[in-house]
C-alpha positions in Angstrom: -82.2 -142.9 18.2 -83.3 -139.3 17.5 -84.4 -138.5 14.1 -83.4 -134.8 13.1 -86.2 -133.7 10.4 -84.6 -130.6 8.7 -87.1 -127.6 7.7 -86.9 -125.3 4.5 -86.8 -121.6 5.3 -86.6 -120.0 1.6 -87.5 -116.0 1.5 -89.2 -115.5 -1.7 -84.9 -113.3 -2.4 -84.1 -116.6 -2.6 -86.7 -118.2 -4.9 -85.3 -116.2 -7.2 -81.3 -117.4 -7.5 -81.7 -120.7 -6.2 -81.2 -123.0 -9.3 -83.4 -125.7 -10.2 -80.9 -128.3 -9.4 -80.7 -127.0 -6.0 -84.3 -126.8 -5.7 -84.6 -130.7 -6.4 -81.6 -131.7 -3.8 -83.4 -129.5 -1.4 -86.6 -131.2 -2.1 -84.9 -134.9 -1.6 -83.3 -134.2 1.2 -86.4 -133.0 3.5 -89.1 -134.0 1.1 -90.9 -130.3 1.4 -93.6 -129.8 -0.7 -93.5 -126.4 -0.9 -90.1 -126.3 -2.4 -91.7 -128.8 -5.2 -94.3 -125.8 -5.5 -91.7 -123.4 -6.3 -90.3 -125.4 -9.0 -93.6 -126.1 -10.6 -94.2 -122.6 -10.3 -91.1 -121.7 -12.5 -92.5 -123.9 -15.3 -96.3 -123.1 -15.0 -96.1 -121.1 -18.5 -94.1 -123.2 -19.9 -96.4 -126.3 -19.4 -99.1 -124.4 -20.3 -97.6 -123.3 -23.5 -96.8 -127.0 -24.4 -100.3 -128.2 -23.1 -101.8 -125.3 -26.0 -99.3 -126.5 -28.7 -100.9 -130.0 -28.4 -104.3 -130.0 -27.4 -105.4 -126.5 -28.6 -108.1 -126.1 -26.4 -106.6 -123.2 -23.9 -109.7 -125.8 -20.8 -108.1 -128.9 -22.0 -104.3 -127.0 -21.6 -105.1 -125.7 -18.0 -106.6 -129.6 -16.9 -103.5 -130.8 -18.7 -101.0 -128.8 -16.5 -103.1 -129.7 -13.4 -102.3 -133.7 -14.1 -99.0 -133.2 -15.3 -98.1 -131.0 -11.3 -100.0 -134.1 -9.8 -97.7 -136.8 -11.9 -94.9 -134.9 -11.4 -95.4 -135.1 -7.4 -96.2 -138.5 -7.5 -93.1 -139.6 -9.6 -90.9 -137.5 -7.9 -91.5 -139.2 -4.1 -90.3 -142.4 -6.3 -87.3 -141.5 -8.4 -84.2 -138.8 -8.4 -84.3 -136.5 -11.4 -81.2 -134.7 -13.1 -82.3 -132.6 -15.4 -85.9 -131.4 -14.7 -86.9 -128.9 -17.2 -86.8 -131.4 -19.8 -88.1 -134.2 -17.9 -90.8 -132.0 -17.3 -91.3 -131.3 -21.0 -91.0 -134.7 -21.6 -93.7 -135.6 -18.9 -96.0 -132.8 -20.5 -95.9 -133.8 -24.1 -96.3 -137.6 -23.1 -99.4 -136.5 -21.1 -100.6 -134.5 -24.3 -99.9 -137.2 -27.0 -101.8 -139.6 -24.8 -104.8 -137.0 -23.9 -104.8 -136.8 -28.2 -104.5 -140.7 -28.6 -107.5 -141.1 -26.4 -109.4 -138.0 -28.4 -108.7 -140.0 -31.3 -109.7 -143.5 -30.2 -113.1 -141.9 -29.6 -113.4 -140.2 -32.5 -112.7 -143.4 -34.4 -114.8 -145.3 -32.3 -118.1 -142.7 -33.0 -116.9 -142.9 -36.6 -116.9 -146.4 -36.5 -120.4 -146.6 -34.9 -121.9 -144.4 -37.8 -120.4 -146.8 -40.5 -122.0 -149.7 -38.9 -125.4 -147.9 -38.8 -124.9 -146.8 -42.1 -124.3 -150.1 -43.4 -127.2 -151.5 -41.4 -129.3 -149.0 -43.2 -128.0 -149.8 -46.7 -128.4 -153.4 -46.5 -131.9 -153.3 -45.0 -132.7 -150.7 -48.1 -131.0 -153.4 -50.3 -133.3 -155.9 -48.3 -136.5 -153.8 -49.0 -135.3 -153.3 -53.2 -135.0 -157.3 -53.4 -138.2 -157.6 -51.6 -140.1 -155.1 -53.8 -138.4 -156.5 -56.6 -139.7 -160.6 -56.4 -143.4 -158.5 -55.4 -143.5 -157.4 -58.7 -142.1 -160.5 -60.6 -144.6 -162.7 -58.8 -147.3 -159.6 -59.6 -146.6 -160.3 -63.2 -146.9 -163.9 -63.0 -150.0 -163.9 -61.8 -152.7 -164.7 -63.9 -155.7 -162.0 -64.6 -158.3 -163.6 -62.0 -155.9 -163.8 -59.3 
């Protein structure tokens, strides 16, 4: 039995009118990355752009689009998407909201760290007050000689 392994011939004319959709079957069909490329390309800006609405940080935006493409690759090889613009979108802000979860989490954990300390330090300065404190009422129960 002969397997026939199709190949993707696309001139960068045809980049340009080939739909999304078409782009996607192409891709399923004889699994070339390159035509996966292409599509990402189309939505680079568009990522990016979602990446800055969310994380503000124009370094945290670019790593965010690099992990998104690599998801995107990944989940692709496992199911069939319809509509992939907004599944992108969808994959992008998931990504972001997580990226800002985990921000958050540390942030609450450092904050949480400094109230411990703080209370350490309060309760040995309420420590040191009560010890200075019986000091000076056993000082003044002391008789003269002693």
């Amino acid at each position: 039995m002969h397997h026939v392994v199709k190949t993707c011939t696309l001139s960068e004319k045809d980049n340009q009118h080939i739909t999304d959709q078409e782009l996607l079957s192409r891709y399923y069909d004889v699994h070339d990355n390159r035509l996966l490329g292409i599509l990402l390309q189309r939505y680079t800006m568009l990522l990016l752009g979602v990446c800055m609405k969310y994380l503000k940080n124009e370094e945290a935006a670019k790593d965010a689009v690099q992990q998104v493409f690599l998801k995107v690759i990944h989940e692709l090889q496992r199911y069939r998407v319809q509509y992939f613009k907004s599944w992108l979108y969808m994959i992008a802000r998931n990504h972001c909201l997580m990226q800002l979860r985990k921000r958050g989490e540390k942030y609450m954990d450092n904050m949480n760290e400094n109230i411990v300390a703080d209370e350490m330090s309060l309760s040995r300065e309420q420590e040191k007050e009560q010890l200075l404190s019986l000091i000076e009422i056993s000082l003044t129960e002391l008789s003269g000689e002693q």
